[in-house]
matplotlib code that plots the C-alpha trace (Angstrom):
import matplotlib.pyplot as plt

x = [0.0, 2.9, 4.6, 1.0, 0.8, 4.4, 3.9, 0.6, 2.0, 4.5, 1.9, 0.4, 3.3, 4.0, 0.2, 0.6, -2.9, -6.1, -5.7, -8.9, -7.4, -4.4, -5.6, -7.9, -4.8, -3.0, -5.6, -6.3, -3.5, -3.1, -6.5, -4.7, -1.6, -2.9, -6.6, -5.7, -2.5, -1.7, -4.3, -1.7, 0.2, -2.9, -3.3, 0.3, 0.1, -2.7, -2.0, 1.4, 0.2, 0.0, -2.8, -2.2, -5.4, -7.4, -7.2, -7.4, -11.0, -13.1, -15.0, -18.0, -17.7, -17.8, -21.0, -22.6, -23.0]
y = [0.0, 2.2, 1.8, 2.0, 5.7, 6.8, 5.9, 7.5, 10.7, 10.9, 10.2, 13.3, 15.5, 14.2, 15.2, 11.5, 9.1, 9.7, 12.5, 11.7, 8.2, 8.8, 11.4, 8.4, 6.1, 8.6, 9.2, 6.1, 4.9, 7.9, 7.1, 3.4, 4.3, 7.0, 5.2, 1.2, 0.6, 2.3, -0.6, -3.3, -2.8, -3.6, -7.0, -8.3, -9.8, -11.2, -12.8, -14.3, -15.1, -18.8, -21.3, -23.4, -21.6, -22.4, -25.9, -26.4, -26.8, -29.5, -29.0, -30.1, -27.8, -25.0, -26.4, -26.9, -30.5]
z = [0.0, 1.2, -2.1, -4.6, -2.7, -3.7, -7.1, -7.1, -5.3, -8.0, -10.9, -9.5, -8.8, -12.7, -14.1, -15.0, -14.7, -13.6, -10.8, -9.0, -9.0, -7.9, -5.0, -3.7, -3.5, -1.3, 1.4, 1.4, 2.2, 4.9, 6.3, 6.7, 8.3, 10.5, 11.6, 11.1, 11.3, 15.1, 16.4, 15.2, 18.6, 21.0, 19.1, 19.2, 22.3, 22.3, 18.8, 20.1, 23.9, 22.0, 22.1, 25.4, 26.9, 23.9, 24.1, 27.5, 27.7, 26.4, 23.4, 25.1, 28.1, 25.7, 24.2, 27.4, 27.2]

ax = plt.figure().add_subplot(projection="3d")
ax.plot(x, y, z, "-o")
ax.set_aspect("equal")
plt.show()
């Protein structure tokens, strides 16, 4: 993404492409980096905690049965 918005910045600093185009490839990709991307750091620990609570209940207990 990071690399579709340079070339679009310099499509436009060039008059190159579709400008409208181009301008949307941009913000989005500021909208991304500035909105999405900071949440990244609250989910790394949960993502690499690993899986040992996961499977230390029983299917079945999770089901109710």
């Amino acid at each position: 993404m990071a690399r579709q918005a340079l070339a679009a910045q310099a499509g436009l600093d060039a008059g190159d492409g579709d400008a409208e185009v181009l301008a949307a490839k941009v913000v989005t990709a500021r909208f991304y980096v500035e909105q999405l991307l900071p949440a990244v750091a609250g989910l790394a620990q949960p993502v690499t905690a690993g899986y040992e609570d996961l499977f230390a209940v029983e299917p079945g207990a999770l089901a109710g049965s």
